[in-house]
N, C-alpha and C positions, 0 to 999 in steps of 0.2 A: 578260439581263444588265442590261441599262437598268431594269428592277423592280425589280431587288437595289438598285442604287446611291438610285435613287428611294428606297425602305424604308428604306435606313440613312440617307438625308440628313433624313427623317422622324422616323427614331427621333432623330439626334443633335437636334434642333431641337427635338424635344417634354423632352430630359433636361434644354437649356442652361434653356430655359424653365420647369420644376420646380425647377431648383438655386436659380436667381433668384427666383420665387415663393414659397420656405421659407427665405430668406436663408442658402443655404447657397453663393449668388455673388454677390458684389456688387461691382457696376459704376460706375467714377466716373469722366466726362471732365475732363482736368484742363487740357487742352489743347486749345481751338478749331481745326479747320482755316481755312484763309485761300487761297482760289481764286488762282491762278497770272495775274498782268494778261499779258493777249492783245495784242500790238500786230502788225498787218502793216507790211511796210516791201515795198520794190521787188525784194528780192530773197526774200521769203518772209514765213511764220508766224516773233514771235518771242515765245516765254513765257519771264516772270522770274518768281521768288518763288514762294508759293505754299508751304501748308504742313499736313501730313496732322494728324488731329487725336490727342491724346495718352490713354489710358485707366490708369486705374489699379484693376487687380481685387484683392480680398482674397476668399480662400477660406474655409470653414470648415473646422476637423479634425474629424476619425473619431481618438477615441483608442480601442485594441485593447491589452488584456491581459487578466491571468487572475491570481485572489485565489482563497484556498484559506478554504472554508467547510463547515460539515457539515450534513448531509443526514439526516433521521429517514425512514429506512425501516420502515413498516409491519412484521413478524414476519407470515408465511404459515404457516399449520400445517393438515397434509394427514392425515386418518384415512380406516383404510380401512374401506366398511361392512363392518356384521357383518350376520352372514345370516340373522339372524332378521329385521331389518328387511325393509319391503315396497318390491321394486321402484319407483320413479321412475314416475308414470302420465304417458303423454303421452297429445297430443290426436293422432291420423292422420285423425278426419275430419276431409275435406273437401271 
């Protein structure tokens, strides 16, 4: 079970990292974080402030449809021998 999760946290890491690699994710912080001030007092830990930092992703698109176009198919034409002709030699040695 712990190999499966491992694999997939694998796979996902190696996609995020090709999406970004081919600019098909791009990542911008727009937003610095800012660490929380620590003071003790007599009666304990007290943290104010403090602040996560802020990202801004644009994706790329995938457009998907279908355009109607024509297609030149070669003509196949099939005769059958005549039997005067001479058997097909192949090779069997071997």
């Amino acid at each position: 079970m712990m190999r499966a999760v491992l694999f997939i946290l694998i796979v996902a890491i190696l996609v995020v990292i090709a999406a970004v690699a081919t600019g098909f994710l791009d990542i911008n912080q727009i937003r610095g974080a800012r660490v929380p001030q620590v003071a003790t007092t007599g009666n304990g830990v007290v943290a104010k402030g403090g602040q996560a930092p802020a990202f801004e992703v644009e994706t790329g698109s995938v457009k998907v449809g279908t355009k109607q176009t024509t297609v030149k198919v070669p003509a196949l034409v099939v005769q059958k021998a005549d039997q005067n002709q001479a058997a097909a030699t192949t090779n069997n040695a071997m």
